[in-house]
C-alpha positions as CSV (number, residue, x, y, z in Angstrom):
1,X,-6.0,13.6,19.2
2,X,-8.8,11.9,17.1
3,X,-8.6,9.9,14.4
4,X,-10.5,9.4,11.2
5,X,-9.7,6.9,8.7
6,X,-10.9,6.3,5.3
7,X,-10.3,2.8,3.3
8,X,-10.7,0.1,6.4
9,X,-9.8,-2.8,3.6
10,X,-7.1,-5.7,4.3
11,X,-4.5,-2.6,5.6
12,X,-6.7,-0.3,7.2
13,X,-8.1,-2.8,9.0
14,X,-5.2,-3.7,10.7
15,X,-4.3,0.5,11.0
16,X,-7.3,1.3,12.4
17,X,-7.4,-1.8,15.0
18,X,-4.1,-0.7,16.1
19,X,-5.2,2.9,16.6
20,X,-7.5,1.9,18.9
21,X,-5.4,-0.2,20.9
22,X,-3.0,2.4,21.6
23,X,-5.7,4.6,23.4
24,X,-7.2,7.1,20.3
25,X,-10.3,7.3,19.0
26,X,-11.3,6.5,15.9
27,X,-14.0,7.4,13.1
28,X,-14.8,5.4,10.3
29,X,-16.4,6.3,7.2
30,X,-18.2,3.3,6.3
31,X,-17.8,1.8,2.5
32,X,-18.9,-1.7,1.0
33,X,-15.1,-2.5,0.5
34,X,-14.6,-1.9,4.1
35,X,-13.6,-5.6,5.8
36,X,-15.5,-6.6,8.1
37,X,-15.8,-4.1,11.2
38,X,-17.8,-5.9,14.1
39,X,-14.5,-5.8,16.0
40,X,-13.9,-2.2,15.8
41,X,-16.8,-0.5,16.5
42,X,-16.5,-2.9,19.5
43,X,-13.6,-1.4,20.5
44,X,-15.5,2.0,20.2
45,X,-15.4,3.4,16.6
46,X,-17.4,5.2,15.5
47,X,-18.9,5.5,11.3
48,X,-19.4,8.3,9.4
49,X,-21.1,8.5,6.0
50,X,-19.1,10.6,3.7
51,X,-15.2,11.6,4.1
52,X,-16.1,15.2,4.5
53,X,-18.2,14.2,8.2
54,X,-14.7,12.0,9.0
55,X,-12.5,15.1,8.4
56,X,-15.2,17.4,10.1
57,X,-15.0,14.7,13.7
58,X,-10.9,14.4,13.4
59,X,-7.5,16.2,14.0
60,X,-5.8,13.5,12.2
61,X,-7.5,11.4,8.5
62,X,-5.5,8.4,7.0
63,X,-6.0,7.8,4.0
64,X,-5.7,4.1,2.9
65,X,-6.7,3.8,-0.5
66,X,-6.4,2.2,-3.9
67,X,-4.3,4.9,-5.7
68,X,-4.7,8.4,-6.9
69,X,-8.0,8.3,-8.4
70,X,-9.7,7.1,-5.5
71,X,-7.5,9.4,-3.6
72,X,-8.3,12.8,-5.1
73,X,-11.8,11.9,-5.3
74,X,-12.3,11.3,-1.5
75,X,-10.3,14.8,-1.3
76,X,-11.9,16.8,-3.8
77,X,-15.4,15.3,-4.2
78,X,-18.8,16.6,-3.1
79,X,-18.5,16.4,1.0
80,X,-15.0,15.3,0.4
81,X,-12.4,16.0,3.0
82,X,-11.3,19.4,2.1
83,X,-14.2,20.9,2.7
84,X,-14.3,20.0,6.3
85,X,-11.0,20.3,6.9
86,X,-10.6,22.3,10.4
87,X,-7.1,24.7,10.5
88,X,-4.2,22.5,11.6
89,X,-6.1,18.9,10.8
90,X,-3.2,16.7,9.7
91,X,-4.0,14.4,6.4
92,X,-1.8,11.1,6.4
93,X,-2.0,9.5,2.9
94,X,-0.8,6.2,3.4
95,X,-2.1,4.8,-0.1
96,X,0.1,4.2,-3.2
97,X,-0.1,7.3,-5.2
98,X,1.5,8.9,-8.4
99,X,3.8,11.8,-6.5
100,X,2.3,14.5,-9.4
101,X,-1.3,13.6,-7.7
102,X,0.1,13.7,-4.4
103,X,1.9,17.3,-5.0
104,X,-1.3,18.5,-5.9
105,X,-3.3,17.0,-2.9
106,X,-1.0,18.0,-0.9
107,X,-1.6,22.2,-2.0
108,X,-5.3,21.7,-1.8
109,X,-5.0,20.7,1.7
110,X,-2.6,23.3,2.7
111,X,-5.5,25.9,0.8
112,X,-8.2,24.9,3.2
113,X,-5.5,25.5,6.4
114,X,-4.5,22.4,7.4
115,X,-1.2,19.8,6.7
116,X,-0.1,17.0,4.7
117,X,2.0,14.1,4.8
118,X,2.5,11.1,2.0
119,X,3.2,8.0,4.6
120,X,3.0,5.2,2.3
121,X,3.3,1.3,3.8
122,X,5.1,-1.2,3.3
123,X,5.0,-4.8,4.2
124,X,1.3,-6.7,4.0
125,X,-1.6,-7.1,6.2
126,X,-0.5,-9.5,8.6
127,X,2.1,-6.3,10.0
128,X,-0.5,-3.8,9.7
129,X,-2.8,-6.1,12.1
130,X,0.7,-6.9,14.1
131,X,1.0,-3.2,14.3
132,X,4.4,-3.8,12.6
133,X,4.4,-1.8,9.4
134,X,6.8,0.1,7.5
135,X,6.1,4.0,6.4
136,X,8.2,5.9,4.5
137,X,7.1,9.9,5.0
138,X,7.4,12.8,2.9
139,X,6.4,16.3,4.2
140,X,7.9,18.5,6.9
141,X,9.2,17.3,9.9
142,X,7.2,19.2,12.3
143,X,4.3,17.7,11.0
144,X,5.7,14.3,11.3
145,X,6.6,14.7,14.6
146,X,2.8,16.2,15.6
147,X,1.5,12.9,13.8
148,X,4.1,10.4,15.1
149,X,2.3,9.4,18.4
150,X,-0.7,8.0,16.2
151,X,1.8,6.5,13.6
152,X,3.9,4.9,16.2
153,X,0.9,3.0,17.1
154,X,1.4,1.0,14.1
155,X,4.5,0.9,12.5
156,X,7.6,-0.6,13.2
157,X,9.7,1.7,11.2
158,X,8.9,5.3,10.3
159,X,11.3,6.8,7.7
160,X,11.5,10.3,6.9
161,X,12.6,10.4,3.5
162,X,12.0,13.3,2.3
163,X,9.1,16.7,1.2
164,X,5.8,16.3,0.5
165,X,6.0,13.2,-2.8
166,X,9.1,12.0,-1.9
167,X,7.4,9.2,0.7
168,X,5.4,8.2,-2.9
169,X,8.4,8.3,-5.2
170,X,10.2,6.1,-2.6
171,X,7.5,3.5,-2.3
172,X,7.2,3.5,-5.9
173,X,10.8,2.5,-6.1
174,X,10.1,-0.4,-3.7
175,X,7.3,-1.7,-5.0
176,X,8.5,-2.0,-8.4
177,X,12.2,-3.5,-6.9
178,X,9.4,-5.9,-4.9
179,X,7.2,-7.2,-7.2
180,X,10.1,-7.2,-10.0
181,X,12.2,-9.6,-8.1
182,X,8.5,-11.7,-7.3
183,X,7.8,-11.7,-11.2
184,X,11.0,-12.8,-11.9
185,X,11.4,-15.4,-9.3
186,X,7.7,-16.7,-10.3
187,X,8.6,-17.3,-13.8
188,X,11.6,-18.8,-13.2
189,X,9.7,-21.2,-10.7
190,X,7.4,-22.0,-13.6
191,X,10.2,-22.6,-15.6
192,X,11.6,-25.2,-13.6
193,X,8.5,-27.1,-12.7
194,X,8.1,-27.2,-16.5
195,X,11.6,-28.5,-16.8
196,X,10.8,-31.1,-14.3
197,X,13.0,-29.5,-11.1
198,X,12.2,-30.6,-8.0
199,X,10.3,-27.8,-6.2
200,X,12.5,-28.3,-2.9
201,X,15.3,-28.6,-4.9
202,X,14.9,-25.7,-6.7
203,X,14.2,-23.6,-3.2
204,X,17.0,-25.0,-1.3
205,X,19.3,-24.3,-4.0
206,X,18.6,-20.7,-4.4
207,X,18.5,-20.3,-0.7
208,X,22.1,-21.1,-0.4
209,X,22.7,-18.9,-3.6
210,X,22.5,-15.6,-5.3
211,X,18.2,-16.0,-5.3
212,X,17.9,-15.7,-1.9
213,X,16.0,-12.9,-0.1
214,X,12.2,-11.8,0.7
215,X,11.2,-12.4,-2.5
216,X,12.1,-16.2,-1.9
217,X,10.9,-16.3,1.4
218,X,7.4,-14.4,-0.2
219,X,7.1,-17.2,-2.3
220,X,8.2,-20.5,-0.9
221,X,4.7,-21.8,0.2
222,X,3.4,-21.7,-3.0
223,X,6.4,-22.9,-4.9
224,X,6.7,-25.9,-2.5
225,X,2.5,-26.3,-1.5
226,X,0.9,-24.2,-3.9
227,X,-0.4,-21.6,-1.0
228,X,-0.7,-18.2,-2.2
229,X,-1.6,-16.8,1.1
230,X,1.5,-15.3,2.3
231,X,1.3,-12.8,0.2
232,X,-2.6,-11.3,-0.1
233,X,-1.9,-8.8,-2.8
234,X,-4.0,-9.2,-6.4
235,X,-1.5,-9.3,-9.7
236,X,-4.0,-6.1,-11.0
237,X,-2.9,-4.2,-8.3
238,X,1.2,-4.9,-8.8
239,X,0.1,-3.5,-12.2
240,X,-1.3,-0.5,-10.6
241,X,2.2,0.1,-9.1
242,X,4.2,-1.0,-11.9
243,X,2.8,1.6,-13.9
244,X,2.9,4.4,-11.5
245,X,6.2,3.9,-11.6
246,X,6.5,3.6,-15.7
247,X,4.4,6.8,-15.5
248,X,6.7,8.4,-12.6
249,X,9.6,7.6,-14.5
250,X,8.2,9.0,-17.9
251,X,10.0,8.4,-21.5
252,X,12.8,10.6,-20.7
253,X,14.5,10.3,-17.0
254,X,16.1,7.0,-17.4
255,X,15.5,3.3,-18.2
256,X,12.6,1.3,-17.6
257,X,13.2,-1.4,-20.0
258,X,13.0,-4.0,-17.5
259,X,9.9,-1.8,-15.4
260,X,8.5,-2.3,-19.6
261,X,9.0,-6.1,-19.2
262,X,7.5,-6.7,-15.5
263,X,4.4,-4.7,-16.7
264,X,3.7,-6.8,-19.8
265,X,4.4,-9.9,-18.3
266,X,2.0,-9.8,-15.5
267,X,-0.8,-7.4,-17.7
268,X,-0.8,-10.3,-19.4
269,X,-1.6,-12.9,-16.9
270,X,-4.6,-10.5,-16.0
271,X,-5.6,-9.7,-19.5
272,X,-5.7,-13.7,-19.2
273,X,-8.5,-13.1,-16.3
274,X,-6.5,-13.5,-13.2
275,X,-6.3,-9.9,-11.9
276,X,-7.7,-10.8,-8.5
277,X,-5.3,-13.8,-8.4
278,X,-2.6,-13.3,-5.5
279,X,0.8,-12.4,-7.2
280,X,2.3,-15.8,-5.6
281,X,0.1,-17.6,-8.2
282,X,2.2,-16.4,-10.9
283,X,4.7,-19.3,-9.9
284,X,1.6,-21.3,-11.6
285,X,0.2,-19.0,-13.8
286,X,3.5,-18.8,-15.6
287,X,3.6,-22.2,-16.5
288,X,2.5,-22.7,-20.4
């Protein structure tokens, strides 16, 4: 099976160096936000210029972009991927997507004669280059099972949760269950460096207590040193999920009061100019 793969940033990096390791080939289409990729084409990748000439030299195209808009346009676009789609090509989405967008993707594709599944990630970039990620899958099973031996290459869990929008809904759902409990933890860390808590004592505390959990564990090195690091993921783009989610949810199909509240409490920080800040630095950028 070959593989193309569109979005080689701090994720698809790690995807596409793991695809290689576990014996495929791979096909690139080569972007300025691409990370460096010295290594891979080392290993043997190759670089195409548009995502159409990806799809046209693959039987399998991640997708591992920024959300919808960037998604439908490397779908839809002049030379985009549907039009070189050959019949049975499977399309792996693995970016964070509205599931409305992803519905409609997902019918294009099956148009032009080929399959679809939503495989969004979890977890950060250090497990995508580990080769340890978490997917969660929507689409049919069949076409999950065809696609599995290049998935298994790097994920650590694959769960099939559902059609085709269902793996978006559900990463929606984490993401904003994620980066609530971060938000909250960060301004209650700014709170008690403000109050004059000792940093340790404040960790150690909720460790033993009802705050512990990953978002604690996320966060410790900068509470305690100040080193956002652990977690490489910008405050603009937990915005980006937070409102996919507001939007997913709508005004109608239950509460989002406290989605409402996440949303303008870190829009704010980035209104504020920190958008490309890591979301660990809200522990600091919290603090009045």
């Amino acid at each position: 099976m070959r593989v193309g793969i569109i979005g080689v940033g701090l994720m698809g990096h790690g995807i596409a160096l793991n695809v290689l390791k576990g014996g495929f080939s791979l096909v690139m289409m080569d972007h300025p936000g691409n990370q460096p990729v010295d290594d891979l084409m080392e290993m043997g990748a190759g670089q195409q210029n548009s995502p159409g000439a990806v799809a046209a030299d693959a039987d399998l195209v991640i997708l591992c972009l920024t959300g919808s808009p960037q998604v439908e346009a490397v779908l839809t676009g002049d030379a985009g991927v549907i039009t070189a789609l050959k019949p049975g090509t499977i399309v792996v989405d693995c970016s964070t997507a509205l599931p409305e967008s992803t519905e409609r993707m997902a019918a294009l594709v099956a148009a032009a004669g080929a399959r679809f599944l939503d495989a969004p990630m979890t977890r950060l970039a250090k497990q995508a280059h580990e080769g340890t990620l978490n997917i969660l899958v929507g689409g049919e099973a069949d076409v999950l099972e065809a696609a599995r031996p290049v998935l298994d290459t790097f994920t650590e869990n694959i769960d099939h949760v559902g059609g085709v929008g269902v793996g978006h809904r559900m990463k929606l759902l984490h993401n904003y269950v994620s980066i609530g409990h971060m938000t909250l933890l960060a301004e209650a860390a700014a709170q008690a460096a403000e109050a004059g808590v000792d940093s340790q004592v404040f960790v150690d505390v909720l460790a033993k207590g009802g705050g512990a959990g990953a978002a604690l564990e996320r966060l410790r090195n900068c509470i305690l040193t100040g080193d956002a690091s652990d977690v490489p993921f910008a405050i603009g783009n937990a915005i980006k999920d937070i409102d996919y989610y507001r939007e997913m949810v709508g005004d109608g199909a239950g509460s989002r009061t406290v989605a409402d509240g996440v949303s303008a409490a870190i829009g704010a920080v980035a209104k504020a100019g920190h958008g490309d800040a890591y979301v660990p630095e809200l522990t600091r950028l919290f603090r009045s």
